[in-house]
C-alpha positions, 0 to 999 in steps of 0.5 A: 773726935768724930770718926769716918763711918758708913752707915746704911742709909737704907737701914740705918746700921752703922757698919763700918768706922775709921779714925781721924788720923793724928796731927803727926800723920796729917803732917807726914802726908804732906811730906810724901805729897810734896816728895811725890811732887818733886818726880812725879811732875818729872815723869813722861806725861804718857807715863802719866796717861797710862795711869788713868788710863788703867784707872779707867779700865779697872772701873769697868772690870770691877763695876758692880763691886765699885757700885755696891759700895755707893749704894752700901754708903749713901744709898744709892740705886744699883742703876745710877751707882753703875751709871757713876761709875761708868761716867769716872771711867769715861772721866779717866779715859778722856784725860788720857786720852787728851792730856799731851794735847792740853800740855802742848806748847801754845804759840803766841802771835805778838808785836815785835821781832822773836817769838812766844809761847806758853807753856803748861806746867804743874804747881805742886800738891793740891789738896781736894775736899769732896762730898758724899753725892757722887763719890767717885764721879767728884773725885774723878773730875779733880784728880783725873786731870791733876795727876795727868798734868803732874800735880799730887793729890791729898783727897780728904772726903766726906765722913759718911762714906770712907769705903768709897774714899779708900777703894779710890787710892787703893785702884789708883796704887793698882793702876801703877800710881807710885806712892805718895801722888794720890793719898787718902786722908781721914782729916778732921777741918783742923788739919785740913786748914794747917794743910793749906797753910803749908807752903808746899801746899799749892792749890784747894779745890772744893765741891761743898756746901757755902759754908764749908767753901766760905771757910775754905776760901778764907783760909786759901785767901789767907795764904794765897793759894789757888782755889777752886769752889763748886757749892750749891745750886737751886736751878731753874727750869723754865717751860716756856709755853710752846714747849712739849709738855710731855718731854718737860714733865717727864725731864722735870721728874728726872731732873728733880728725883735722880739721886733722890734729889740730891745734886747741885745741879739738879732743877729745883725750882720749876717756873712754869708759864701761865699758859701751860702752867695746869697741864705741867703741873698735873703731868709732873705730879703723874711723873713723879709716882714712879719715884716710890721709896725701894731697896737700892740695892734691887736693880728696878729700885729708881728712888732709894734713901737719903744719904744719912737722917742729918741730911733728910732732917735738914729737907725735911725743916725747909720743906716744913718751913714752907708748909706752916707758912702756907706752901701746898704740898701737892705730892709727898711732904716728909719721911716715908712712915715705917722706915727704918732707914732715911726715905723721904717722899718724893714732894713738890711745893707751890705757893712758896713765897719770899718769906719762906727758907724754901724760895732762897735756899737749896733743897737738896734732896727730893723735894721741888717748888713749882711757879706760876708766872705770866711770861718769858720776862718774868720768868727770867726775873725769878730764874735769876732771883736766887743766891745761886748760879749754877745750872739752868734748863729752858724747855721751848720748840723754838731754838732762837728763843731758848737761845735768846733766855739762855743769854739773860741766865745768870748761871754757868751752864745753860740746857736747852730741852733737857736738864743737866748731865755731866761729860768729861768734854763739857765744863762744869761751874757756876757764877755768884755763890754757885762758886768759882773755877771750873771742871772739866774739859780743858778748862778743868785742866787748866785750874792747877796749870802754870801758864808759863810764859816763854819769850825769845826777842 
């Protein structure tokens, strides 16, 4: 079976294994979850809060080790590594912060004599599967306001980066977490799928791609569990043609590139108004040179590998797709030669067409399509001419304009001259295969909550 491992995207060295742990151990975990359950949901939320909010504090002392090991892992830049972290402790600290506020019993006004109100309760242990781009921020967004609310976490992650999943629990049993609330498990799909059929297990949540949400939801489906989905995106990012080109191009590069590219909710497909449509297009190539392949580890480095060669090759065959298909490359188009490690060139697509992988699927790495189109209405026509629902940005100088585009996205975030950034006081989520549920802000405490109705006539 295959083993969790770290290896170096930047060299190619592995570095690092662990086993898949046995069917015995997957059932045990279960047991102490579900025993954790039974006092921990007993436990004075600010005892709760006093937790994360230790968590928070341990992130920002021990930053630099928290991001070596993302950048050891998936090859992360120093500079976004110490971005992430700091935004898990901002996650924590929020949660800490507002939990007793969001399990507060809310009135109900209604019809007839007595009163009513809804009360906030935990359901019980939930199991989290997470992926390898953003290894503790995904995390964070789950069990901070889980633990808060007095759920138990099993977390299994990504293969590819083990040392970031055990650092997790190991800060959390720092933080005074007791035993058995947060466990980190090295499971295989097999186990994971017993796991939820488990009664006391009762809720999944996934950030992932399609496929691994689809057999997921399935198996929850099944067994009537509470899931929640977070999958890909291919976000649109409109210029409008009284937008400020400079910003537009400038955000389009950050957008696109930052973490090489590999976010769900990164833009992906620039649709770009006839009018300004050549001077976009020769600001966003000049933007993107800064984006040069570099050691992530050095501080200056902005544009590090890949995550691993899986990753770049899956790139890499949309990007080729395209290509012998007639797409133009207008900058970058495959692997950085001479590399040992997974670099992959920084590269925007024109000409993309229906027949190419490229115009339906999510590339997911350093790699953008541009289009050409003759107005707003068309604009909004393709943006919503995707599979995908996820996040969107509009770049225009007129507030009641973006405005009126932001309504007709089919999307479940919308940016308005900017591209997206995630906060712990904003909600993350999308629509149509994007997934289901939200994160984040009150709405992500929400997910895992019984909404326990109390009626006095």
């Amino acid at each position: 079976m295959a083993k969790y491992a770290t290896t170096n995207p930047a060299t190619g060295e592995r570095v690092a294994e662990f086993d898949v742990i046995s069917d015995a151990q997957a059932r045990l975990i279960v047991d102490q979850s579900s025993a954790a359950y039974s006092s921990w949901k007993k436990t004075d939320v600010a005892q709760r809060t006093a937790v994360l909010r230790r968590m928070a504090e341990l992130h920002r002392e021990r930053a630099s080790e928290l991001a070596a090991i993302l950048t050891l892992e998936m090859g992360k830049t120093t500079t976004q590594a110490l971005g992430e972290v700091a935004l898990v402790a901002n996650i924590y600290e929020y949660y800490a912060d507002r939990a007793a506020e969001f399990m507060a019993d809310e009135p109900l006004t209604i019809a007839g004599s007595g009163s009513a109100y809804v009360r906030t309760e935990p359901v019980g242990a939930l199991i989290g599967i997470m992926p390898w781009n953003y290894p503790y921020y995904q995390v964070a967004r789950f069990a901070g306001p889980n633990i808060a609310l007095g759920n138990t976490i099993i977390l299994k992650h990504a293969r590819n980066c083990p040392q970031s999943a055990l650092i997790i629990e190991k800060l959390f049993a720092e933080a005074g977490l007791p035993e058995g609330v947060y466990i980190n498990a090295f499971a295989s799909a097999a186990q994971i799928s017993e796991m939820i059929a488990d009664p006391r297990v009762q809720g999944i949540s996934l950030t992932g791609s399609e496929r691994a949400g689809s057999a997921v939801g399935e198996v929850a489906g099944r067994h009537m569990k509470k899931y929640v989905l977070e999958l890909g995106g291919s976000d649109p990012f409109i210029v409008l043609d009284d937008a400020d080109i400079d910003v537009a191009a400038t955000s389009a590069a950050t957008g696109r590139f930052g973490n090489c590219g590999q976010a769900c909710t990164a833009s992906k497909r620039f649709i770009v108004l006839d009018a300004v449509y050549d001077e976009f297009v020769a600001k966003f190539v000049e933007a993107t040179k800064v984006f040069a392949p570099g050691d992530p580890a050095q501080k200056e480095t902005r544009f590090g590998p890949m995550s691993s060669m899986e990753a770049l090759r899956d790139l890499d065959e949309l990007v080729q797709d395209a290509v012998s298909k007639g797409a133009t490359v207008l900058t970058g188009g495959g692997r950085v030669e001479d590399s040992l490690g997974s670099y992959y060139e920084a590269t925007l697509l024109t000409d993309v067409n229906p027949g190419m992988r490229a115009y339906k699927e999510e590339l997911f790495g350093p790699a953008g399509v541009i289009y050409r189109v003759k107005d707003e209405a068309e604009a909004i026509e393709l943006a919503n001419n995707s599979p995908f629902g996820l996040s969107s940005s509009i770049f225009t100088l007129d507030n009641a304009r973006a405005e009126r585009v932001a309504t007709q996205l089919e999307a479940g975030m919308v940016w308005i001259n900017s591209t997206s950034a995630s906060a712990p006081d904003l909600p993350f989520g999308g629509v149509k295969a994007s997934g289901v549920g939200r994160e984040l802000a009150k709405f992500g405490f929400n997910e895992f909550a019984n909404k326990k109705l109390v009626r006095t006539p």
